[in-house]
N, C-alpha and C positions, 0 to 999 in steps of 0.2 A: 667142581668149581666152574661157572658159568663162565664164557670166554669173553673179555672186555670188549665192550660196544667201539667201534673204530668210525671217525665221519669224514668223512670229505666235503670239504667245505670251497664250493666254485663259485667265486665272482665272475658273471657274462657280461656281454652288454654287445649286443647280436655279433654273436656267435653263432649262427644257426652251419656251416661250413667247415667246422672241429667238434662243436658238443656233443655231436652222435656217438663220435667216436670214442672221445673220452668218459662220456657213460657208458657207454658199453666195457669199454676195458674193462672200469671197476666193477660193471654189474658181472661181468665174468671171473671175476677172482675168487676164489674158491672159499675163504673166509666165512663163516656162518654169521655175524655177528657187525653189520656196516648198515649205515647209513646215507645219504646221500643228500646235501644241503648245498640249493642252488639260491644264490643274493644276485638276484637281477638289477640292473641297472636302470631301466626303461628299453629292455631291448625292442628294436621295431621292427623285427624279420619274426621269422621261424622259432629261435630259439626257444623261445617259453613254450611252444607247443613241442618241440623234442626233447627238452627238457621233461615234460610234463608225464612222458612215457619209463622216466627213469628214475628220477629223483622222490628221494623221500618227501620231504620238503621243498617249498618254493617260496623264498621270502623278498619282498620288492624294497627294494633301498636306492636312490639315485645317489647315491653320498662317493666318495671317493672309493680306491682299487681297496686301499687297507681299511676304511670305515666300511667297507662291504663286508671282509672278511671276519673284522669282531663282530659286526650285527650278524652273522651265523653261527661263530661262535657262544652267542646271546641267547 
């Protein structure tokens, strides 16, 4: 039996100064079986570009904290 798909789902919006970190975390977790869905804001730093090194997905939404999180869920 195939082990269930798990996603994490990150609203930013420049972050460029914690995302590293916290992709990284996840990309070290040992789980086979994860994805990784970044809902950008408009960020204007860094972050879409360290983002870009981690994340499965990068989807651009300017919309509010919780209207980021369902358009990832989307």
């Amino acid at each position: 039996m195939p082990t269930p798909k798990v996603s994490f789902i990150i609203p930013t919006l420049n972050r460029e100064r914690t995302i590293k970190a916290c992709l990284k975390s996840i990309g070290d977790q040992t789980y086979p079986n994860k994805e990784i869905i970044i809902v950008d804001g408009g960020s204007r730093d860094k972050t879409l570009s360290i983002a870009s090194k981690y994340a499965t997905k990068i989807v651009l939404d300017k919309g509010s904290l919780g209207k980021a999180s369902q358009r990832g869920v989307e």
